[in-house]
N, C-alpha and C positions, 0 to 999 in steps of 0.2 A: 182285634189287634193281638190279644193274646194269643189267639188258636193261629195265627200265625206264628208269630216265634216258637208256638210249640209245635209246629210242623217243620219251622226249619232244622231247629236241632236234632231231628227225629230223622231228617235226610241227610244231617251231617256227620251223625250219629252211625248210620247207615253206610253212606257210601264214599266218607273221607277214610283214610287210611291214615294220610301223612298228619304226625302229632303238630306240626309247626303250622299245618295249614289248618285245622281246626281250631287251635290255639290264634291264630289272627282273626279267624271269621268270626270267635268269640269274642272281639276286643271288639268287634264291631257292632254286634247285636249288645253288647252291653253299653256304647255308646248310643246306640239307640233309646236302650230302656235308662238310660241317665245313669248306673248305676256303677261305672268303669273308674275305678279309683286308681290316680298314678302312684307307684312305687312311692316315688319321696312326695309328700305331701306338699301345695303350694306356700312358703315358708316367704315371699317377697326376696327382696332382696337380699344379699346376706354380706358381712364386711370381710376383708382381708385375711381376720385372724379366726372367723370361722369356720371359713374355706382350707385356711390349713389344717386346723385341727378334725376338721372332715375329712382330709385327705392323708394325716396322719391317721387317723382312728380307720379308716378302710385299708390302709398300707398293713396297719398290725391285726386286722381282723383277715386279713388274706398271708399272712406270715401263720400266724394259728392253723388255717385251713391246710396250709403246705407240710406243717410241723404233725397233725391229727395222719394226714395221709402217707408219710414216710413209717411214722410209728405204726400203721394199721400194714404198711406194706413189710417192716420188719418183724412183727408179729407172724405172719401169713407164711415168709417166706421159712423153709426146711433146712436151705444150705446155708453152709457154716462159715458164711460170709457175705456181705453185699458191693458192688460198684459202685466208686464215684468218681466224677471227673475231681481233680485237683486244682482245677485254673489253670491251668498251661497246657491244656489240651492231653495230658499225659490221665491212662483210665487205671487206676489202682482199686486193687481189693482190701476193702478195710474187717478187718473180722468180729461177726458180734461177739466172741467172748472178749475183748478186748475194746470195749466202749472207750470214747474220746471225754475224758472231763475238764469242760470247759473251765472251772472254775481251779483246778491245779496247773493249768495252762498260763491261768493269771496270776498264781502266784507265782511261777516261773520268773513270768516278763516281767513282774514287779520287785523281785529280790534282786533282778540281775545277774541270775545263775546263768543264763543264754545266751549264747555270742548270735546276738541279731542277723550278722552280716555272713554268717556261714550257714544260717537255720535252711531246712529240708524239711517241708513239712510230710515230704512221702518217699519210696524207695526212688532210683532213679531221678532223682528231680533237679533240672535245670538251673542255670544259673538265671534264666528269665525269672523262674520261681522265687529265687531269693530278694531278687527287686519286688517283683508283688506282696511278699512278708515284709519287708521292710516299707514298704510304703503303706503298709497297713497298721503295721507298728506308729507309724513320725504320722497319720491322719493326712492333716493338711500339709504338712510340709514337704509331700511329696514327690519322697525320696530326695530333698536337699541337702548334701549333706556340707558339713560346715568346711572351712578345709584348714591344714593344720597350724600351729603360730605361726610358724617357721615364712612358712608361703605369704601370706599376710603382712608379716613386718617384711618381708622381700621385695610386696608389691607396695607396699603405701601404705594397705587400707586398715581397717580396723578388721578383725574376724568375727564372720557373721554367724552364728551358732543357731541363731533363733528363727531361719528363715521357712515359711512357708508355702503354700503355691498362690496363694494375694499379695505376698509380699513381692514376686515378680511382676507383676504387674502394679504397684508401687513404686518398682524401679523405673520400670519403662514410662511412667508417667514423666518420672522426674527427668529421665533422659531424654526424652522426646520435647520437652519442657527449655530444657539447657540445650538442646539442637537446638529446636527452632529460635533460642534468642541469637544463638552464635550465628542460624544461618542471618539472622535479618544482619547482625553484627559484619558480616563479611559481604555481604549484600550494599552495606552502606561504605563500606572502601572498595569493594569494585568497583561504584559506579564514579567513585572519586578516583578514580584511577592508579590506586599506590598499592594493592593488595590482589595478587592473582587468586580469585574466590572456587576456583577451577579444583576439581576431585584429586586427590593425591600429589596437591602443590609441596612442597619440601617445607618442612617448617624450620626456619631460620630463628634466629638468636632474638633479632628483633618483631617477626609476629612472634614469640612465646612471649617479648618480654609486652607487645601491645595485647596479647592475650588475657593477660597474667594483671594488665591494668583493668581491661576491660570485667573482668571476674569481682576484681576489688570495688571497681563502681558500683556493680550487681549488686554490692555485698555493704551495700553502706557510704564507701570511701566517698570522695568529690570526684566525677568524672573527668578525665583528662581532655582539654580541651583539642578539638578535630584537627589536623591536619591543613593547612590550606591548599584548595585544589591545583593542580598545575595546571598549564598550560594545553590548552586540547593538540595532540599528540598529533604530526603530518602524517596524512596518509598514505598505505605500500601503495604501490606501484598497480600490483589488484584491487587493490578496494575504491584506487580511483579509477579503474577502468571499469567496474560494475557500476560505481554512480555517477559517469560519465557517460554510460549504457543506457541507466534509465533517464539521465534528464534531456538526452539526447529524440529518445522514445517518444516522451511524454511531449515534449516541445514539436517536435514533426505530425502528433496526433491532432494536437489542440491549436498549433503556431500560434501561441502566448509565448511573444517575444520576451514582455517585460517580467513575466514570469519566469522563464530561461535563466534570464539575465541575473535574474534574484538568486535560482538557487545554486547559480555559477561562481556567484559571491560566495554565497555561504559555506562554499566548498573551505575555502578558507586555503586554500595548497597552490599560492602564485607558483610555487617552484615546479610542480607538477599538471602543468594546466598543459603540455604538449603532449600530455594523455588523452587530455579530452579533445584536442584536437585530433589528434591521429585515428583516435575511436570514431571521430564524426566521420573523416573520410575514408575511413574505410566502410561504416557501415550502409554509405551513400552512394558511395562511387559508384555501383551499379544500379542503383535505383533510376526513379522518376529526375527529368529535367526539373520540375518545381520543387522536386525535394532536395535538390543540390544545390538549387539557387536560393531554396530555405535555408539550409544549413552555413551557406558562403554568407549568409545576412546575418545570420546569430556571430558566427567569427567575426565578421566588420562591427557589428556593435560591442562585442564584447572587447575589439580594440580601441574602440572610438570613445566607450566611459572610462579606459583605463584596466579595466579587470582582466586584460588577457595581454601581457608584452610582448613585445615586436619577438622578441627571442624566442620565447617559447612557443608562437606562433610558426617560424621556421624552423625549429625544432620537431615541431609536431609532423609538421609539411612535409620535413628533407628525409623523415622517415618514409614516408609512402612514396618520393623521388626516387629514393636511393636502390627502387625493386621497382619502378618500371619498365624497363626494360623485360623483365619476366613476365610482367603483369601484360603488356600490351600483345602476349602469342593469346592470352586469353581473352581481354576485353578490347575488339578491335578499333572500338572510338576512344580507349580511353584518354586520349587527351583532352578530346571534346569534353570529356567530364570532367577530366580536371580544371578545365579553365571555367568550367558554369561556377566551380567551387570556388575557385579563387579569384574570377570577376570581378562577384561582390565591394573583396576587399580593397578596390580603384574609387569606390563611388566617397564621397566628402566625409572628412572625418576617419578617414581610413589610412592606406599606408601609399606614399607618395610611387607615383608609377616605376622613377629612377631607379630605386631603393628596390622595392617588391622585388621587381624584373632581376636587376643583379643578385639579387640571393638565390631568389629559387631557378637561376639558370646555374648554379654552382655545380650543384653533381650531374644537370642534363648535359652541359658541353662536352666532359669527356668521353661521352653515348652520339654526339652526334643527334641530341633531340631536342635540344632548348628553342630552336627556332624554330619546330612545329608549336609546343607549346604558345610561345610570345602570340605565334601569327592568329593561333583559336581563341587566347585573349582579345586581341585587338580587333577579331571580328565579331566578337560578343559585342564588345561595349561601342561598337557602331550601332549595332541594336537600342543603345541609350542615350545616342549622343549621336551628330553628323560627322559621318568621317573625316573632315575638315580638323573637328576642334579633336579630334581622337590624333591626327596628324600632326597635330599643334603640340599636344601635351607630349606623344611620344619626341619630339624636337627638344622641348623645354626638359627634358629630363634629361636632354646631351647623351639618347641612344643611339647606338649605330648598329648594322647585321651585323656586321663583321668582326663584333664582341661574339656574338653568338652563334656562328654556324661555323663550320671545317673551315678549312684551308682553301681546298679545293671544289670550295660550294660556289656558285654563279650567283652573286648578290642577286643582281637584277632577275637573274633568272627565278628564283625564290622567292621573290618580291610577288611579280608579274604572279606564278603557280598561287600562289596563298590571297591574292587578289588584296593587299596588303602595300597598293602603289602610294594611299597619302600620305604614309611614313617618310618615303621621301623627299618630300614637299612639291609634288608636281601638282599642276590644277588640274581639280578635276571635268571630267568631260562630263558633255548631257545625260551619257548613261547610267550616270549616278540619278539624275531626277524621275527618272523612268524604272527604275526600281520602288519609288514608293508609291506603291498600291493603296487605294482607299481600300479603308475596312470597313465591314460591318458594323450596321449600329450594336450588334450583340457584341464582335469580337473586341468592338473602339468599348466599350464599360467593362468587357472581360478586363482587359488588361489597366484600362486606369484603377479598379479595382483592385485590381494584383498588385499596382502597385502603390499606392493608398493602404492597403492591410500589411504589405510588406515596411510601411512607413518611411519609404523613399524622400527624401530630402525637397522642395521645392523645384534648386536648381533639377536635381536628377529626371525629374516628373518633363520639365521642360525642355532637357535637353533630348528625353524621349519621344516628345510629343514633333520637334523639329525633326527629328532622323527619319521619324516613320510616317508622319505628314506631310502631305504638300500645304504649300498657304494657303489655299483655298479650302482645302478641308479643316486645318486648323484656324480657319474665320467664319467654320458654316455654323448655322444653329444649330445643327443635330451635335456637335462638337460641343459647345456650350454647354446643351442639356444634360448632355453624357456626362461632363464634370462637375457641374452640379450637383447632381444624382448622385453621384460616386462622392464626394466629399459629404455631402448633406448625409445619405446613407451611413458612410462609417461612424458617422457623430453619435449615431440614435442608439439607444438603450432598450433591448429588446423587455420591458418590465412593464409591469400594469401599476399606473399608466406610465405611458412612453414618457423619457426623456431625450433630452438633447445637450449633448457635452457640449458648453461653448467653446472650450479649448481646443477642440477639432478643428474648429471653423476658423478660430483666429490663429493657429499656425497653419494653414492654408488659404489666408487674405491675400499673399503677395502673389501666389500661383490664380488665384479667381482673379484679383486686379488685375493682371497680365491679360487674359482674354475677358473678360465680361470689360470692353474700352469704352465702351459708348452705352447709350440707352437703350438700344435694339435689344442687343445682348443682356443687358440688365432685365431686360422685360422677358425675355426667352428664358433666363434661369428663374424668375418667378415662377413662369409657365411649369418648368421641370419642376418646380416643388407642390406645386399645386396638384400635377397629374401624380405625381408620389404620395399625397394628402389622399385622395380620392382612391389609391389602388389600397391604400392602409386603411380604407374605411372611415376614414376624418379621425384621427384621434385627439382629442379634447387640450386643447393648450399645445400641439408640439410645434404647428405653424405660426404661431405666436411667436412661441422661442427663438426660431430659425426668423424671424424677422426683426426682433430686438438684436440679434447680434451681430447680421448680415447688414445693416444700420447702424449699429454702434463702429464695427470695424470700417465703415467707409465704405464697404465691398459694392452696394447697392445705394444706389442716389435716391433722394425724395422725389422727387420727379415720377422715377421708374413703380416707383411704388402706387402713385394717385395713380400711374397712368393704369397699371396690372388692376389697380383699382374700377375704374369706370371703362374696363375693355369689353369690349361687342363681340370681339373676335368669336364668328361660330363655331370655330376649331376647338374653342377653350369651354364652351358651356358646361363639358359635362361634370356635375356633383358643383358645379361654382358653388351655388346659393348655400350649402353647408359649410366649402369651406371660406367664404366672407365673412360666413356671421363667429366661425371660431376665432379670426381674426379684428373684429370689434373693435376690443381694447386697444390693439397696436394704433389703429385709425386715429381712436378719441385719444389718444396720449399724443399722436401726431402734427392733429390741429392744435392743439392746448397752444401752440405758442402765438402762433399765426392768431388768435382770436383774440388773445393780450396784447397785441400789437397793433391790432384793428382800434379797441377800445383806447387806448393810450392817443 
């Protein structure tokens, strides 16, 4: 091993050159032979205050080395002077017969023979220079200088003589300190409403003098007791037409009625509520048929609790009336879309037809357009009701055309065009029964669903179901099943596990009594819940539910039930035997009376 290392250094010896790279080969071969001792010896840990004094003691052991080298270079040098820079980038010649003695320099600055603030420490030298003398002079205080009485008793304060470069930052504690209480300070009458908190508000007599309490509380005093809040302030005219934008949005996304209607209240602005109207229709008017008949349903409810008055509702209206006439070179149905909008507001609980009709024909008569409008009304709401009792009600409201169209318009002729003859009161002919087409089992639950979600009133549901039914279809099973399904469906609570609102069921007792007459029927809507049961995969308790309250309300007879019970029918097999047995309980609560009355 030896004769090795002494061959390598003999080749390093040989054929390195560079000092730095034999210099590391040799840290190496000494870590080999163990014998590579580091500079500073392993010492462990070392504290705070030995580290500084290590780092002082190397600071003035390389301050010596700088001090050895200038005097070795002053020595050396012949000419009869040297360069130095002076701090301000400026390069003067200092001469060595003429050495600088530091220690008469200090008596200088110590008797106060030197004007500090004019000093020059070399020819030419800047007023930059004079700052860097002078802040070398004050240390810390860095270049602070104090400023005179005079200025001080001027401004308020006390003259600060003694200040520092810590002492700013001192201040700014304490200022940042006194900010942030004043902001919370102003913070808490923003949001009370009496104090604009807003950058560069004017300061008035009274924030100086609430200022001026607040500081004294800071300071010891008893706090002045708060302000009572006012009254939340009505809103501009914009700020209800932004939040009449988004509740408008949010309700067309989601159609949560009853949520609408909530933050319609909360608006809390009755006098400004024909904002929100006129924002509906117009953000609609061009839209989807369903989303005008959405929006005509939120107005009818929001007349119907009381939150939205008759007034402000034709106010809202007479605005998008009063530019029809411009409006319809662009939207060439728009009447049709006005009337899906304003439909709505005929159906119960809403605004009497008389009434509605005379307002909002006020600014169409002298256009020559009020009697288009009325006629696409009236042929909506045949759509919900037989044109019979739509002829009835336009009578009972003591309307006539002749309110409503020119001078020179052909009643009859107008009548007959707009297919708007039950107005009249003539009878109608067969070819009113041959208009109502059966519908699909899909189309017939499309729309009892529509209008089920849309929460149509009883009567409405039935005057629908007359207009667009014949008697035979509204007596057939598949008719039953479909309303069943469509009522029982809205009840149910999409949650693990299901629920069943019985509130559902029992505001739509009177519309199920009306068609479920007899026990056929009765047994055919069990059927519909059963194959509902079975498509949901039996969920545990919810056919249960739907038969405690379909029982309770009278809806379904005991009869209908033993019978749905021991039915053969092989149409109905499929998934039975599951959902029987989740029905159990209903059974054994059922007998319970009948077997105490056996006994007795």
């Amino acid at each position: 091993m030896d004769e090795y290392f002494n061959q390598m250094n003999k080749i390093i010896k040989e054929k390195m050159t560079s000092s730095r790279i034999r210099f590391m080969l040799q840290d190496v071969l000494d870590l080999r032979k163990n014998i590579w001792v580091p500079r500073r010896g392993d010492q462990g840990p070392k504290t705070i205050d030995q580290i500084h004094k290590e780092a002082e003691l190397e600071e003035h052991q390389e301050q010596i080395k700088v001090h050895q080298q200038l005097l070795s270079k002053k020595e050396s040098s012949g000419g009869g002077g040297r360069m130095c820079d002076d701090g301000c980038g400026n390069t003067v010649l200092i001469s060595k017969d003429r050495p600088i003695d530091t220690n008469r320099l200090y008596k200088i600055i110590k008797s106060g023979g030197m004007d500090l603030n004019n000093l020059v420490l070399a020819p030419g030298g800047k007023a930059g220079c004079k700052g860097v003398w002078r802040s070398w002079e004050k240390g810390c205080s860095g270049g602070t200088e104090a400023k005179p009485a005079s200025a001080d008793q001027e401004s308020g304060r006390p003259a600060t003589s003694t200040l520092n470069h810590f002492s700013a930052l001192q201040q700014t504690s304490s200022l940042l300190s006194s900010s942030d209480t004043d902001h919370r300070d102003r913070d808490h009458f923003d949001r009370s409403g009496h104090v604009d908190g807003r950058e560069g508000s004017p300061i008035t007599k009274r924030s100086f003098s609430r200022e001026s309490q607040e500081r004294g509380g800071r300071s010891g005093e008893s706090a002045p007791t708060p302000p009572p809040s006012l009254p939340k302030p009505s809103l501009s005219e914009e700020e209800m037409e932004k939040k009449s934008k988004a509740i408008i949005d949010e309700y067309l996304h989601i159609t949560d009625l009853k949520e609408a209607l909530q933050c319609v209240a909360e608006l809390n602005s009755a006098s400004m509520l024909y904002v929100f109207v006129r924002q509906g229709l117009e953000s609609t008017l061009e839209r989807s048929t369903t989303v005008r008949e959405h929006l005509g349903l939120l107005l009818h409810q929001l007349v119907k609790v009381g939150t939205l008055p008759t007034e402000q509702y034709y106010k809202g209206l007479q605005e998008i009336l009063e530019v029809t006439e411009d409006m319809a070179i662009d939207i060439p149905y728009m009447w049709l879309y006005l009337a899906e909008l304003i439909t709505p507001m005929l159906h119960e609980g809403g605004i009497p037809m008389g009434q509605l009709f005379r307002e909002i024909s006020k600014p169409l008569v002298p256009l020559g357009k009020a009697g288009v409008l009325l006629a696409q009304i009236l042929q909506l709401l045949c759509k919900g009701m037989t044109p019979k009792k739509v002829g009835d009600l336009w009578i009972e409201a003591g309307l006539n055309w002749n309110d409503f169209l020119p001078e020179d318009k052909d009643v009859n002729k107008f009548v007959t065009e707009q297919k708007v003859e039950f107005t009249t009161g003539e009878e109608l002919g067969p070819k009113e029964v041959v208009k109502k087409q059966l519908l699909s089992g899909e189309e017939l639950s499309k729309q009892l669903d529509r209008l089920l979600q849309d929460k149509a009133d009883n009567k409405h549901i039935m005057d629908w179901v007359e207009a667009n039914l014949d008697e035979e279809q509204a007596a057939s099973n598949h008719f039953v099943r479909s309303l069943m399904a469509s009522v029982c469906g809205i009840a149910i609570i999409c949650e693990h596990p299901y629920k069943a609102i019985a509130e559902q069921i029992m505001v739509r007792a009177e519309l199920l009594q009306k068609y479920l007459n007899d026990e056929e029927k009765e047994l055919q809507a069990l059927y519909a819940l059963q194959a509902m049961m079975v498509h949901m995969e039996e969920p545990a308790n919810l056919l249960c539910m739907f038969f405690d309250t379909l029982y309770d309300e009278d809806i379904i007879k005991e009869e209908a039930f033993y019978k749905w019970e021991t039915s053969k029918d092989p149409a109905e097999q499929t998934g039975r035997g599951v959902v029987l047995k989740s029905v159990t309980a209903f059974f054994t609560w059922l007998r319970e009376p009948e077997e105490e009355s056996d006994k007795e």
